[in-house]
C-alpha positions as CSV (number, residue, x, y, z in Angstrom):
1,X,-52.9,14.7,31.2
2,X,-54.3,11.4,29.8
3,X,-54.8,9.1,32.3
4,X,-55.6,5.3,31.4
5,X,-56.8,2.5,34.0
6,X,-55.9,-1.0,34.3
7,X,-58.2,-3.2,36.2
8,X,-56.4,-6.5,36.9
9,X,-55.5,-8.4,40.3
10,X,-53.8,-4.9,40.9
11,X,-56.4,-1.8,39.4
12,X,-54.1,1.2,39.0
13,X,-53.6,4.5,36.3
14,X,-51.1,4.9,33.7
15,X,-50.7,8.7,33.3
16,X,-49.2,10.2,30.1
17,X,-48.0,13.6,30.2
18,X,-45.2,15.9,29.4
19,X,-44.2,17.1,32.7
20,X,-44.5,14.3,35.5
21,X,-41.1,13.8,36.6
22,X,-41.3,17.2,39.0
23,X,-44.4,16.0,40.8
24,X,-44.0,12.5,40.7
25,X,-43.8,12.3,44.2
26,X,-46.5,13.4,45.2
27,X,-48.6,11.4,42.8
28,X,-46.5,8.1,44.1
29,X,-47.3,9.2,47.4
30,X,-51.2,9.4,46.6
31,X,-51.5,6.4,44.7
32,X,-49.2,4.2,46.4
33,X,-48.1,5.5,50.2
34,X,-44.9,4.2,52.0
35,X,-42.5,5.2,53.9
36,X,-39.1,4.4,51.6
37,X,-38.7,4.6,48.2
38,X,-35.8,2.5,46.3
39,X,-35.2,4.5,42.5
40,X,-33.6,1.5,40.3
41,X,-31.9,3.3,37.2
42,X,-29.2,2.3,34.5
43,X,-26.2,5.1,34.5
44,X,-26.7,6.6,31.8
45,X,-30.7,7.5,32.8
46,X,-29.7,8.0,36.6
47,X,-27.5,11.0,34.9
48,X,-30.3,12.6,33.3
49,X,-32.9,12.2,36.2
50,X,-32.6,10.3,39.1
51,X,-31.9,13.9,40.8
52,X,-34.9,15.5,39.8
53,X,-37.2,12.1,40.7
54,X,-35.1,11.6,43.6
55,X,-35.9,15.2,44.6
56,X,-40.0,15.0,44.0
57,X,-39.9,12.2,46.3
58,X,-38.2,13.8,49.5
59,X,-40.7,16.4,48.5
60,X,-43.2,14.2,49.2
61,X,-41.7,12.5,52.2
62,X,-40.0,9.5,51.2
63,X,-36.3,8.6,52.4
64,X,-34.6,7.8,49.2
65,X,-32.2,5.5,47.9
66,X,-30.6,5.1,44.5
67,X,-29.4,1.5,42.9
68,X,-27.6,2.0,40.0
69,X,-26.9,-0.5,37.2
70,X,-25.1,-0.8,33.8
71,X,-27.5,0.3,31.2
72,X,-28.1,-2.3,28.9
73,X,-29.8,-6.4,28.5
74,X,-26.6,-7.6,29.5
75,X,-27.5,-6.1,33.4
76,X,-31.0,-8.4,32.9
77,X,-29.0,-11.1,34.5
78,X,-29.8,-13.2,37.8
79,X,-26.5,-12.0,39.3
80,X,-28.0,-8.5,39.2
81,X,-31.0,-9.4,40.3
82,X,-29.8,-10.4,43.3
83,X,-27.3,-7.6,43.7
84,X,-30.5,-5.4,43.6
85,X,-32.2,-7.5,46.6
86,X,-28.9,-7.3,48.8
87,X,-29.0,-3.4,48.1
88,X,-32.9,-3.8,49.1
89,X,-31.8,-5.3,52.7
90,X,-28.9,-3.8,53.5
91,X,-30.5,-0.1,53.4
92,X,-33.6,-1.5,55.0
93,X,-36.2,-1.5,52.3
94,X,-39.2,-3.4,53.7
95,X,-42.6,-4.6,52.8
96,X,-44.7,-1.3,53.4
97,X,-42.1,0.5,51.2
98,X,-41.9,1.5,47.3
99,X,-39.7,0.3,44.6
100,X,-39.4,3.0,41.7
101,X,-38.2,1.4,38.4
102,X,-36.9,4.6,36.2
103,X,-36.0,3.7,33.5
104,X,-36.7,1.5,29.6
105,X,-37.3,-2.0,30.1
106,X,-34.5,-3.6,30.8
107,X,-35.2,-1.3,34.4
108,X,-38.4,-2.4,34.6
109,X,-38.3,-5.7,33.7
110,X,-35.3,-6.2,36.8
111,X,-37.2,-3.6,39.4
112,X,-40.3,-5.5,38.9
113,X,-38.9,-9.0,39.5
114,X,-37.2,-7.9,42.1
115,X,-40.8,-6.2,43.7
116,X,-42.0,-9.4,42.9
117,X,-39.8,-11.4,45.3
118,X,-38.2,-9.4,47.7
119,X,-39.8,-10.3,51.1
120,X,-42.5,-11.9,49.4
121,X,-43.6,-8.8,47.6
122,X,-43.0,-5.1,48.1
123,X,-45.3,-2.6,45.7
124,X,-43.6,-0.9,42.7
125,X,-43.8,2.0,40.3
126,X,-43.2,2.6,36.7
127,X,-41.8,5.7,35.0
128,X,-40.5,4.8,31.5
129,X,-38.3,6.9,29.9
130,X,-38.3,5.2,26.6
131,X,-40.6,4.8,23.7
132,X,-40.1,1.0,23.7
133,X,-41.1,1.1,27.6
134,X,-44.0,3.9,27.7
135,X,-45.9,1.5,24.6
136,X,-45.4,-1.9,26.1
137,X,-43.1,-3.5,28.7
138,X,-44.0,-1.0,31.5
139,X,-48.2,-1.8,31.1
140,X,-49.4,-5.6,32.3
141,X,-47.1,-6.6,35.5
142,X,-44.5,-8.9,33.3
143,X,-41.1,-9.4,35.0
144,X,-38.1,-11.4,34.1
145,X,-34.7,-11.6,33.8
146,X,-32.7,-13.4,31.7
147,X,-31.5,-17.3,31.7
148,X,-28.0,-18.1,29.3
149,X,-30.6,-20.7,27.3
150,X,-32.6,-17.7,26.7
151,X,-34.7,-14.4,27.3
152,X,-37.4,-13.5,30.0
153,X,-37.0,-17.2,31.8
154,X,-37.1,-16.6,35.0
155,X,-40.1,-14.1,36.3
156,X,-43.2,-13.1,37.5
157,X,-46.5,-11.9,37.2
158,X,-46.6,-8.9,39.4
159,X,-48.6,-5.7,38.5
160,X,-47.6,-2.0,39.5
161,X,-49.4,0.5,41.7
162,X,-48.8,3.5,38.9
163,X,-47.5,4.0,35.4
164,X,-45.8,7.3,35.2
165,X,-45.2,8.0,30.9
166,X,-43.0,11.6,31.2
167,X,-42.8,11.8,27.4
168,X,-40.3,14.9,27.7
169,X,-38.2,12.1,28.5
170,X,-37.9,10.8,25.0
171,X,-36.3,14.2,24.1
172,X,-33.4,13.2,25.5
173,X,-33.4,9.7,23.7
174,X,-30.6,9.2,21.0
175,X,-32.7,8.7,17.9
176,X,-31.8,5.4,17.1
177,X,-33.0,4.3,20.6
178,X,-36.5,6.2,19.7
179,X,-36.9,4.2,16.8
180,X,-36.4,1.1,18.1
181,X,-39.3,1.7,20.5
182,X,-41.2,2.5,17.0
183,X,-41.4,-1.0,16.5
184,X,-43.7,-1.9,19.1
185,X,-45.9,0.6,17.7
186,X,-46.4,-1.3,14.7
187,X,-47.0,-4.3,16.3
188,X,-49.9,-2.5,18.2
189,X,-51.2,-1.0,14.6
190,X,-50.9,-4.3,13.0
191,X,-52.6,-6.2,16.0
192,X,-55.6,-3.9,16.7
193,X,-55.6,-0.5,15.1
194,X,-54.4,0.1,11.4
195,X,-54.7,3.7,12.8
196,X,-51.5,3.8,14.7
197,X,-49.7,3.5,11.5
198,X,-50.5,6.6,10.5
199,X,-49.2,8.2,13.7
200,X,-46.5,6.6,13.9
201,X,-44.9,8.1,10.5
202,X,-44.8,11.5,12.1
203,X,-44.2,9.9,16.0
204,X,-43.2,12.8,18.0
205,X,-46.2,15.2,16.6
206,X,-48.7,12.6,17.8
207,X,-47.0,10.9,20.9
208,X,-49.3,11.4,23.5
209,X,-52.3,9.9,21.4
210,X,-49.8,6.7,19.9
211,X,-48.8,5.9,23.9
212,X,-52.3,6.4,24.8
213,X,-53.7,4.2,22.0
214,X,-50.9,1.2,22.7
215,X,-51.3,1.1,26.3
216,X,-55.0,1.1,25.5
217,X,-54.8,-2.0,23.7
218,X,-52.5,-3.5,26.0
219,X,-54.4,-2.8,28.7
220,X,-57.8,-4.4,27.3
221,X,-55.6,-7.5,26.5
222,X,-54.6,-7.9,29.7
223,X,-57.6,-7.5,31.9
224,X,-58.9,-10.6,29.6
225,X,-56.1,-12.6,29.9
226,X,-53.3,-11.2,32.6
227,X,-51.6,-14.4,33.2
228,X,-50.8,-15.1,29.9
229,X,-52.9,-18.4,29.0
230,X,-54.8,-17.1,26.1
231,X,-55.5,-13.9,24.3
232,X,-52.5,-12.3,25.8
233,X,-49.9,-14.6,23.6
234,X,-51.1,-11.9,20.4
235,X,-48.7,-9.3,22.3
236,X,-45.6,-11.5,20.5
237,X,-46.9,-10.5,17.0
238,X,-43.0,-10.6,15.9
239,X,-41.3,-11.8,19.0
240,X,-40.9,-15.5,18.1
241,X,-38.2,-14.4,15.8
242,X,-37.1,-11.4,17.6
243,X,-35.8,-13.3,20.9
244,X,-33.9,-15.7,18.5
245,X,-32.0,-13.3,17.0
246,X,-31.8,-10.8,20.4
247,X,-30.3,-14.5,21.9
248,X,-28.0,-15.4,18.9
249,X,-26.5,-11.8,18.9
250,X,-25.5,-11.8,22.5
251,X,-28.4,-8.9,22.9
252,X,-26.0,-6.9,20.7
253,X,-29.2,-6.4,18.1
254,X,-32.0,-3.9,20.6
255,X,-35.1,-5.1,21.5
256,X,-37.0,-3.2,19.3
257,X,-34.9,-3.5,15.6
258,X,-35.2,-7.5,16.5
259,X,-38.7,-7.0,16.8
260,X,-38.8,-5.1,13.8
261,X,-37.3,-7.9,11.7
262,X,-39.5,-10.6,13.5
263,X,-42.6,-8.6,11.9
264,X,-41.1,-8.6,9.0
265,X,-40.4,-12.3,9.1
266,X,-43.8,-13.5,9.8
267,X,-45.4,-10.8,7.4
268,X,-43.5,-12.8,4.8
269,X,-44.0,-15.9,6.1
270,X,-47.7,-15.5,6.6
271,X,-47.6,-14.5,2.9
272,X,-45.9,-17.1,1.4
273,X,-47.8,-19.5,3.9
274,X,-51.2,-18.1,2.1
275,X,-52.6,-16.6,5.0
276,X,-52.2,-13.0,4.2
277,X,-52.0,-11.1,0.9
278,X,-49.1,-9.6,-0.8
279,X,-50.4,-5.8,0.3
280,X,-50.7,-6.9,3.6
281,X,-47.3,-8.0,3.7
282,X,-45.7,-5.7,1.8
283,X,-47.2,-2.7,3.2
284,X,-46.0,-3.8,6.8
285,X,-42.0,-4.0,5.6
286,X,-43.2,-0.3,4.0
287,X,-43.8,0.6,7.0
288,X,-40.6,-0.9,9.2
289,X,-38.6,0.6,6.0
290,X,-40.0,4.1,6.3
291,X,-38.8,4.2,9.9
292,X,-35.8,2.9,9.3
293,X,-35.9,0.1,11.3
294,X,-34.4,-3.0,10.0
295,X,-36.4,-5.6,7.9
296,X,-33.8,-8.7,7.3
297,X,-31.5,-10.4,9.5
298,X,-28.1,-10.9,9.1
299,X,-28.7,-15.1,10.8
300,X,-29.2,-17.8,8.2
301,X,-33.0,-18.8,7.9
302,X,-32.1,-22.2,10.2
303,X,-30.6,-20.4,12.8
304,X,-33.7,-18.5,13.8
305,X,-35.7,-20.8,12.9
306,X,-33.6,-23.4,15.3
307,X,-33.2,-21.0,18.3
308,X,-37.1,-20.7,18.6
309,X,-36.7,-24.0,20.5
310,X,-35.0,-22.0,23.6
311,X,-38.5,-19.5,23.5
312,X,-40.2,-19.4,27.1
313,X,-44.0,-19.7,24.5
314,X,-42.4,-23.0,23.5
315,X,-44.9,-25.7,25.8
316,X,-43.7,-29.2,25.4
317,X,-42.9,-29.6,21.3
318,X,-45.4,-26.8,19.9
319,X,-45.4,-23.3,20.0
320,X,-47.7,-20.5,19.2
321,X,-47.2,-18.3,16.2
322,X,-49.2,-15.0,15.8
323,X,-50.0,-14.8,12.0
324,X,-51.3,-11.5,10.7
325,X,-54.2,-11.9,8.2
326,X,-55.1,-8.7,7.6
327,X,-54.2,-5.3,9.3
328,X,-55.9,-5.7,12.5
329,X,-56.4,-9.0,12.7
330,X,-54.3,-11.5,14.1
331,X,-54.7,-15.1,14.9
332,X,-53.2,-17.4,17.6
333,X,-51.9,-20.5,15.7
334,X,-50.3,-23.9,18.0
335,X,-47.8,-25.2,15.6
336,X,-45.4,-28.3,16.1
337,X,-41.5,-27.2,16.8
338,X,-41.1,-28.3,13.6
339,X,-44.0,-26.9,11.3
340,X,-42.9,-23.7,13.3
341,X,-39.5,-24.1,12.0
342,X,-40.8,-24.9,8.4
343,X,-43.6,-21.5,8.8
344,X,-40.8,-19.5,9.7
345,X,-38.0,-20.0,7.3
346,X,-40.4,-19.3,4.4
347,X,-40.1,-15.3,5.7
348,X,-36.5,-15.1,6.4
């Protein structure tokens, strides 16, 4: 078992392992106490194991309870937010109890806005059962759900008490839905450690050590800047253009392919901008290509450059861009609205 630590306004582990859905109980129940524990799963992962987690933690003690959700972004709504926090109250769910998000991170994103504000704030737990989840959204206490002018609008700041990563789980992931969480993996090999890009062409062989590496980065990033005034904006390498096109597709296009084209995006754009070479560039789009993850969009260049207004980073009429330089190194750039526009069409 690899077991990383987080030391923010919450200090808590993230363990990575093949085989903690069984005792997950009892290491909730050590880390975190309680009395109640609320599982929050979409259908189609509460088929595969909200039994066996929901098991593990009568095992330890805990009076369950099961909310179940359409899987999907389109569940990431207010409406089901508060759906959730009826469910909370009406089976009596209170503030020395545990919410248990199981689930990608669409799940986690809802369960932890929903720790966030129920009665004030209740603690939570993550067990990811995606790539996309295990690398990224479970690690750093971001919450949200989703506004009609746009993603992640309306959230919190609210930090677990455990990250379980179960990567048997991803054995039961379609394959497309595994590759999409490959795109977050770049982002973490472009951002810090050229390294990861390497692992990442043979991803299951070397999973333990590419979640490991990730959340490692992740978590440095965080303890420097948790609230997200700084340093912490470098974690949208790529998501400028990827919430556009998430937002003008309805959330038909996955997280993870519209990440994939928003790093292909600003890998052109920072070329043809002059701040990174032509390897740099094209090496990155080698990359995306030889996972087969998507490297163009199918939105006209002043579409996605338009919808960027509707982007939570947006403060007042600028925005932040992260350009990649080299492999490894990223910089934080405050552009205009419209010199953003202008940066980004040049890669689309």
């Amino acid at each position: 078992m690899t077991e990383v630590r987080v030391k923010a306004s919450n200090s808590y582990p993230i363990l990575i392992d093949g085989d903690l859905l069984k005792v997950s109980g009892n290491l909730i129940r050590k880390e975190a106490g309680g009395e109640s524990a609320c599982i929050v799963c979409g259908d189609e992962v509460a088929k595969l194991y909200a039994t066996k987690v929901g098991e593990s933690l009568k095992s330890a003690g805990y009076d369950t309870h099961l909310f179940v959700y359409p899987h999907g972004e389109r569940s990431k709504t207010p409406e089901m937010y508060v759906r959730l926090l009826n469910y909370m109250a009406e089976n009596g769910i209170t503030r020395s109890d545990i919410l248990v998000a199981l689930g990608g991170g669409v799940t986690g994103d809802l369960a932890g806005f929903a720790a966030a504000t129920y009665m004030r704030g209740i603690r939570y737990v993550q067990i990811p059962t995606t790539l996309l989840a295990m690398v990224d959204s479970s690690v750093g206490g971001k919450t949200a759900v989703d506004l009609p002018s746009g993603k992640n609008l309306a959230g919190a700041f609210w930090q677990p008490e455990m990250v379980l990563c179960d990567h048997s789980t991803l054995e039961t992931l379609p394959r497309e839905v595994f590759i999409d969480g490959c795109a977050e993996v770049v982002k973490y090999g472009i951002l810090k450690d050229p390294e990861i890009l390497s692992l990442v062409l043979e991803p299951e062989r070397n999973i333990e050590r590419i979640i490991e590496k990730c959340v490692t980065i992740k978590r440095d990033i965080v303890q420097e800047d948790e609230r997200d005034n700084g340093k912490r904006a470098l974690l949208n390498l790529g998501h400028t253009a990827a919430h556009s096109i998430e937002k003008l597709s309805q959330y038909s296009v996955p997280h993870g392919k519209a990440v994939a084209i928003g790093l292909a995006i600003i890998a052109r754009a920072a070329e043809a901008n002059g701040d990174c070479d032509k390897d740099t560039a094209d090496f990155i789009i080698k990359i995306l290509s030889k996972l087969s993850l998507p490297t163009t969009s199918m939105y006209r260049p002043a579409e996605i450059a338009d919808a960027i207004a509707h982007d939570k980073k947006r403060s007042g009429d600028s925005i932040s861009l992260i350009i990649p330089r080299a492999l490894g190194d990223c910089e934080i750039r405050r552009l205009s609205l419209k010199e953003a526009r202008e940066y980004l069409i040049r890669g689309v």
